[in-house]
Backbone as JSON Lines, residues from 0, in Angstrom:
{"i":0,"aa":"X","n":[33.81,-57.69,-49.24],"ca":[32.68,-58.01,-50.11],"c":[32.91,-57.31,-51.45]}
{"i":1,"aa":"X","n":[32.65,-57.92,-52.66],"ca":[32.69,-57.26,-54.05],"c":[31.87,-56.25,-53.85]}
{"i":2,"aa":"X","n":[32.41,-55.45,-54.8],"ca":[31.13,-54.05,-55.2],"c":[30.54,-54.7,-56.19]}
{"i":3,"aa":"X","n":[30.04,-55.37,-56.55],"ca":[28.94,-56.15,-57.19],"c":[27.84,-56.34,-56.21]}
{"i":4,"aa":"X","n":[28.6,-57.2,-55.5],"ca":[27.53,-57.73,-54.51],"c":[26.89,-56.1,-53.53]}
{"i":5,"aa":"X","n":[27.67,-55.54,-53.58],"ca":[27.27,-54.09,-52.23],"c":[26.4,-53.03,-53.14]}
{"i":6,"aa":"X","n":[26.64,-53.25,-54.36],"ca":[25.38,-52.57,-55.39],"c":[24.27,-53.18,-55.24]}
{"i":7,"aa":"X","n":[24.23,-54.48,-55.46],"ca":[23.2,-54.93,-55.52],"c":[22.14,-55.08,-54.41]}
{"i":8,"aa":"X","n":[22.8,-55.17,-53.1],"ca":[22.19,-54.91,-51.74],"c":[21.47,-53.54,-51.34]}
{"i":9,"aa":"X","n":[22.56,-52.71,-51.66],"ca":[22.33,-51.43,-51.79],"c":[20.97,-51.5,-52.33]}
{"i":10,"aa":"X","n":[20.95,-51.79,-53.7],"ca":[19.72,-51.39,-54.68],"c":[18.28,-51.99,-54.03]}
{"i":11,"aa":"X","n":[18.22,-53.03,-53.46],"ca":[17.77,-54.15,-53.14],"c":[16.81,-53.15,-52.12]}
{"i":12,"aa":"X","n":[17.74,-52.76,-50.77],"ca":[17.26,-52.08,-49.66],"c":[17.09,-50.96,-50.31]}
{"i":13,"aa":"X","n":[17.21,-50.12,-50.81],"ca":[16.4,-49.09,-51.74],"c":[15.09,-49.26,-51.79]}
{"i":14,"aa":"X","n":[14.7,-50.44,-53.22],"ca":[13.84,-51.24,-53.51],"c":[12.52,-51.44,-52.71]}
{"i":15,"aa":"X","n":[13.01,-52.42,-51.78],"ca":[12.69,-52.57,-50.25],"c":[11.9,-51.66,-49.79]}
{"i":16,"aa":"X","n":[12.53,-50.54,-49.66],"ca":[12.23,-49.65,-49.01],"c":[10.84,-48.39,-49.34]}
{"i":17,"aa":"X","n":[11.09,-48.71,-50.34],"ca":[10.33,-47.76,-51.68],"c":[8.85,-48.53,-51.44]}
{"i":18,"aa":"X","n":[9.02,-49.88,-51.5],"ca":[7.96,-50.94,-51.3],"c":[7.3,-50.86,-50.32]}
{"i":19,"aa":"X","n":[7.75,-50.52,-48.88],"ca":[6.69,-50.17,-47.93],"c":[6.47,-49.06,-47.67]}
{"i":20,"aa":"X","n":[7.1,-47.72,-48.39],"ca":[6.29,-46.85,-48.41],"c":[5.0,-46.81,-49.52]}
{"i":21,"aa":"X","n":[5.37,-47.58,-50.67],"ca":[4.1,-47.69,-51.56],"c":[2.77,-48.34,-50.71]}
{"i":22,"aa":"X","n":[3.12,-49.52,-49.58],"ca":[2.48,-50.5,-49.23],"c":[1.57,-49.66,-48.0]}
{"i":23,"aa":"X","n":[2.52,-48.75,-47.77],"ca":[1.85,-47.76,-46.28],"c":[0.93,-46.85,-47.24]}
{"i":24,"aa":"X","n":[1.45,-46.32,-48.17],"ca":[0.42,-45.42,-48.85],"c":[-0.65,-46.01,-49.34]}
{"i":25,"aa":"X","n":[-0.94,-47.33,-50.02],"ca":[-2.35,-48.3,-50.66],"c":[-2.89,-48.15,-48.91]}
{"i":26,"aa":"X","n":[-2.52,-48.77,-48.03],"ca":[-3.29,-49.06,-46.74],"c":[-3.82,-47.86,-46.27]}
{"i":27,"aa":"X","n":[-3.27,-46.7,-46.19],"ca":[-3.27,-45.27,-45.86],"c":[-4.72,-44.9,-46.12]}
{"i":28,"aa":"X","n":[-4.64,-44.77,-47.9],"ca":[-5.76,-44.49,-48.76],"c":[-7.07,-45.64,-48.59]}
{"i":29,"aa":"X","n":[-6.38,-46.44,-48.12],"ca":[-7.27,-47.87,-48.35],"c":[-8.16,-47.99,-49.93]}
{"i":30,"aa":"X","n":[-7.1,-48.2,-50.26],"ca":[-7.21,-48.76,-52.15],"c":[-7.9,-50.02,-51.75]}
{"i":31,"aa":"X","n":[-8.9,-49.97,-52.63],"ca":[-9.56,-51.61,-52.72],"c":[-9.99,-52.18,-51.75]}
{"i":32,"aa":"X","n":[-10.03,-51.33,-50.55],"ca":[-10.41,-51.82,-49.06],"c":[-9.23,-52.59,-48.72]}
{"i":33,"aa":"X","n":[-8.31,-52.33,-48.91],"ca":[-7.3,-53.14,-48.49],"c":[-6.94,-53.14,-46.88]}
{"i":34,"aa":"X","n":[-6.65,-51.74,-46.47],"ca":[-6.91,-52.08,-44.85],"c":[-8.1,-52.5,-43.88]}
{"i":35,"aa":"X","n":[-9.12,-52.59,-44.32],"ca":[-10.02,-53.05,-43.95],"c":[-9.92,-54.65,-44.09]}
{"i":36,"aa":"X","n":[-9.55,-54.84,-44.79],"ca":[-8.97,-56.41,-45.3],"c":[-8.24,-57.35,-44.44]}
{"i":37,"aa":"X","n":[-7.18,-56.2,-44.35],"ca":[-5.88,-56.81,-43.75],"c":[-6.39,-56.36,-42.19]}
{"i":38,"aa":"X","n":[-6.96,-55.44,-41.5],"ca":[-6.69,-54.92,-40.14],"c":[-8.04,-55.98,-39.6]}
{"i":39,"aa":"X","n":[-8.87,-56.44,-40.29],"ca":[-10.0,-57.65,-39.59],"c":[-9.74,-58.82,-40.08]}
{"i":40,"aa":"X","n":[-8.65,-59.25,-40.38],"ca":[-8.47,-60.76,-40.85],"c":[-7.55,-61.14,-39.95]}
{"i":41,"aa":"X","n":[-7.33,-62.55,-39.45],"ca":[-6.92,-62.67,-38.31],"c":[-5.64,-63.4,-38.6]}
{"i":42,"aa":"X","n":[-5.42,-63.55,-40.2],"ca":[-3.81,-63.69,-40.98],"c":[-3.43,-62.57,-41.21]}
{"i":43,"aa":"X","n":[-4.03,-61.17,-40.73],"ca":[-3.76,-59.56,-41.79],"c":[-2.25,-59.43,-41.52]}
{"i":44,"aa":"X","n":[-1.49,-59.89,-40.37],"ca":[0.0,-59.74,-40.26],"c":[1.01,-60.61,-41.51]}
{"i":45,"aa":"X","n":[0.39,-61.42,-41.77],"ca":[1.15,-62.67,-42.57],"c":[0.59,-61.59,-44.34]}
{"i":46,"aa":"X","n":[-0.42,-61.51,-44.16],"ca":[-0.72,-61.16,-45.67],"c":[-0.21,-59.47,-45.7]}
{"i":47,"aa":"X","n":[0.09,-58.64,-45.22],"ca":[0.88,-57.37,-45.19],"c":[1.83,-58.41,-45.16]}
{"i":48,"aa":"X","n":[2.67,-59.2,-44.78],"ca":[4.2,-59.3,-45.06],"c":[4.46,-59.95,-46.48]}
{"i":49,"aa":"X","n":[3.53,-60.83,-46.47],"ca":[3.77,-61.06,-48.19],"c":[3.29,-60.29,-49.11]}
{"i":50,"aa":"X","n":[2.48,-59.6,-49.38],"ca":[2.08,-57.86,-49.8],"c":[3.49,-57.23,-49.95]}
{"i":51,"aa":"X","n":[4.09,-56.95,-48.7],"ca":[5.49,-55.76,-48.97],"c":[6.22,-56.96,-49.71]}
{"i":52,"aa":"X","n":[6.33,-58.27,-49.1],"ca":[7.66,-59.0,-49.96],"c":[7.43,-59.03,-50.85]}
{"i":53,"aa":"X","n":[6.61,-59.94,-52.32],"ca":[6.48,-59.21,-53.28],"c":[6.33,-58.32,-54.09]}
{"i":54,"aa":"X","n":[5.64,-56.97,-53.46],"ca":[5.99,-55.91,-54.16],"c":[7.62,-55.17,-53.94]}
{"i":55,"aa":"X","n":[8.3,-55.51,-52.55],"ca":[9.64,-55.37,-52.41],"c":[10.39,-55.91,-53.7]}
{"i":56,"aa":"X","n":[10.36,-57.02,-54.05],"ca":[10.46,-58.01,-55.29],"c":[10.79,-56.99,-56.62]}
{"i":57,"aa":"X","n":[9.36,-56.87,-56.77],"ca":[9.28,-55.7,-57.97],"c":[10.27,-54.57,-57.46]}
{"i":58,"aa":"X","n":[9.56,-53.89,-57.04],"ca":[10.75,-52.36,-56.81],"c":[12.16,-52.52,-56.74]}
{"i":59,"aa":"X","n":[12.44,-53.64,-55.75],"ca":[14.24,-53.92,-55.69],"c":[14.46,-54.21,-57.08]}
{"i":60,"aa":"X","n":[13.69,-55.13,-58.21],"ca":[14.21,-55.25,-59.38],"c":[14.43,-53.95,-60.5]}
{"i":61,"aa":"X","n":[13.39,-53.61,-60.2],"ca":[13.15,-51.89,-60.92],"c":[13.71,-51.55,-60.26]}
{"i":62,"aa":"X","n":[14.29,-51.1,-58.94],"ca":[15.86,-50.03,-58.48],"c":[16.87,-50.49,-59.14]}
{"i":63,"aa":"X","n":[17.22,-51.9,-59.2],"ca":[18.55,-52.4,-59.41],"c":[18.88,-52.49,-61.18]}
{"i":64,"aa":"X","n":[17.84,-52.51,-61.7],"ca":[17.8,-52.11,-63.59],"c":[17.82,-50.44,-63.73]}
{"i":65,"aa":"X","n":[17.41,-49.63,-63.23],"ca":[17.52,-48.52,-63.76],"c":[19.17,-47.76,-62.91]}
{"i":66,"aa":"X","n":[19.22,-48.57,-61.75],"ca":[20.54,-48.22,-61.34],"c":[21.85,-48.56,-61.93]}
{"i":67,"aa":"X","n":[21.31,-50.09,-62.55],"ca":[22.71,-50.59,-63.86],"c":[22.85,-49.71,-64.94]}
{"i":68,"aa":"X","n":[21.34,-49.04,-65.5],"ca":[21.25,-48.86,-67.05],"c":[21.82,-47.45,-66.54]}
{"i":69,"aa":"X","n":[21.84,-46.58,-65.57],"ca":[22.19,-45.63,-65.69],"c":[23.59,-45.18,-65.52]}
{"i":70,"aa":"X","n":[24.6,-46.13,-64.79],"ca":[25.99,-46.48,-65.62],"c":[26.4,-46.58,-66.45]}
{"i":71,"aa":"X","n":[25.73,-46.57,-67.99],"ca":[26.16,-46.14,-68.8],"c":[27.0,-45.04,-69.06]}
{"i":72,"aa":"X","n":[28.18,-45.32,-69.74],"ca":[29.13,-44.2,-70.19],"c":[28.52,-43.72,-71.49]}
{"i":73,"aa":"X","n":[28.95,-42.51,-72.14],"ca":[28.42,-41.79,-73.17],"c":[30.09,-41.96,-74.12]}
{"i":74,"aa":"X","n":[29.6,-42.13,-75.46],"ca":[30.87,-42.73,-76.28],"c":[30.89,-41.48,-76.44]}
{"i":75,"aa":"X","n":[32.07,-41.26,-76.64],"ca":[32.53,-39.52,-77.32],"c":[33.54,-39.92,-78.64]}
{"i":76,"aa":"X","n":[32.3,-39.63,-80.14],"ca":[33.18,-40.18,-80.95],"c":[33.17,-38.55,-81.72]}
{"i":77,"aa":"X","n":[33.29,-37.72,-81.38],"ca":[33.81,-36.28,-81.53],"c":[32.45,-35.78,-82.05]}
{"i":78,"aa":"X","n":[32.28,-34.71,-82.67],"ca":[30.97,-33.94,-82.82],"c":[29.77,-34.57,-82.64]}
{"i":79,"aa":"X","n":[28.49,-33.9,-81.76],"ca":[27.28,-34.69,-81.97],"c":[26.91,-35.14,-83.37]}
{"i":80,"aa":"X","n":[25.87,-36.18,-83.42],"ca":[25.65,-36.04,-85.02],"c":[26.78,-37.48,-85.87]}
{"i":81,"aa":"X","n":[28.2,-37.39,-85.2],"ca":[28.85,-38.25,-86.15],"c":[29.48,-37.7,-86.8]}
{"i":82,"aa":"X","n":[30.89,-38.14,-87.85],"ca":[31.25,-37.47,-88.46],"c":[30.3,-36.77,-89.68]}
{"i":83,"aa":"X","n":[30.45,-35.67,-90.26],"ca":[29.67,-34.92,-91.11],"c":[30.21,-35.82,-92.35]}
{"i":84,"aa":"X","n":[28.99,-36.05,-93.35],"ca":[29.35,-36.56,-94.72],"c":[29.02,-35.43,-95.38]}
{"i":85,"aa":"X","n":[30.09,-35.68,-96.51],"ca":[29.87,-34.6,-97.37],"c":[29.39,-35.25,-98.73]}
{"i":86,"aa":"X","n":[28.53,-34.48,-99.32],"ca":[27.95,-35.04,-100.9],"c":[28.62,-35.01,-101.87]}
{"i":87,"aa":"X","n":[29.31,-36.08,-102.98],"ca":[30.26,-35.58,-104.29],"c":[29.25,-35.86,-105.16]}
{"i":88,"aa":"X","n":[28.9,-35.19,-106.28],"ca":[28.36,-34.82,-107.33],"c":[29.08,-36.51,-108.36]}
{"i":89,"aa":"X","n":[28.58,-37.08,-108.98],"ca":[29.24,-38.58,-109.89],"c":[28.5,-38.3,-110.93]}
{"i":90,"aa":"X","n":[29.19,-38.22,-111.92],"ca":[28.03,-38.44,-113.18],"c":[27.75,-40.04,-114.06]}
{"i":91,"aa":"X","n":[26.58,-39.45,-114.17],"ca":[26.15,-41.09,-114.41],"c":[25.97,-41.06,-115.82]}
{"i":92,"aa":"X","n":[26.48,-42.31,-116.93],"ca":[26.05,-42.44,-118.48],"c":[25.0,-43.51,-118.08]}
{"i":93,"aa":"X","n":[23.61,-43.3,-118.91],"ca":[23.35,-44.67,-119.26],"c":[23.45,-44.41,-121.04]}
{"i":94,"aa":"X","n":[23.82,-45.98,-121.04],"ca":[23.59,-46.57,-122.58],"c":[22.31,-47.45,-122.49]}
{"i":95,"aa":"X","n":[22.01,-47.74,-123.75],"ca":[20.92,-48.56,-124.15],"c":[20.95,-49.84,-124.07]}
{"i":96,"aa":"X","n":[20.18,-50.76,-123.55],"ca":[20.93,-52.41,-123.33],"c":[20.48,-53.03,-125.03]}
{"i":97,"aa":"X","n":[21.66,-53.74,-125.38],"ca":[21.13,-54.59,-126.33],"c":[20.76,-55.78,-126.13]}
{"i":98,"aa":"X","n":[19.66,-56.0,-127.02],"ca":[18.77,-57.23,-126.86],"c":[19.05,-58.37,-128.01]}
């Protein structure tokens, strides 16, 4: 399998994962009455699974963007800052424009 593809799985089940602990913690607290919601409704199994799958959704996308962006290499173009400029002094004439 590419390491493309095994990052992205990786990130995915991360994601995933992150998602039903967020999903156990809203029910936990019971945010919004949400377990009360879900534990007397007689779909509450179907609606907790689409609950974690879309918020799985989100989080696997947010794992898998901050896991790309943080591959970034750092350019090393020698001193922080850039090369140093130095100031030359130019002298300037003005003349008078004729009209």
């Amino acid at each position: 399998m590419p390491n493309v593809f095994r990052f992205y799985i990786k990130h995915c089940v991360i994601g995933f994962t992150v998602a039903a602990g967020f999903v156990g913690l809203l029910l936990w607290f019971n945010v919004a009455n949400l377990w009360h919601l879900i534990s007397t409704s007689d779909i509450g199994l179907m609606a907790l699974a689409v609950f974690w799958v879309l918020n799985g959704i989100v989080f696997a996308g947010v794992q898998t963007g901050v896991a790309v962006m943080l591959m970034a290499e750092d350019e090393d173009h020698g001193p922080k800052g850039g090369t140093p400029v130095r100031a030359v002094p130019v002298r300037v004439i003005a003349t008078p424009r004729k009209s």
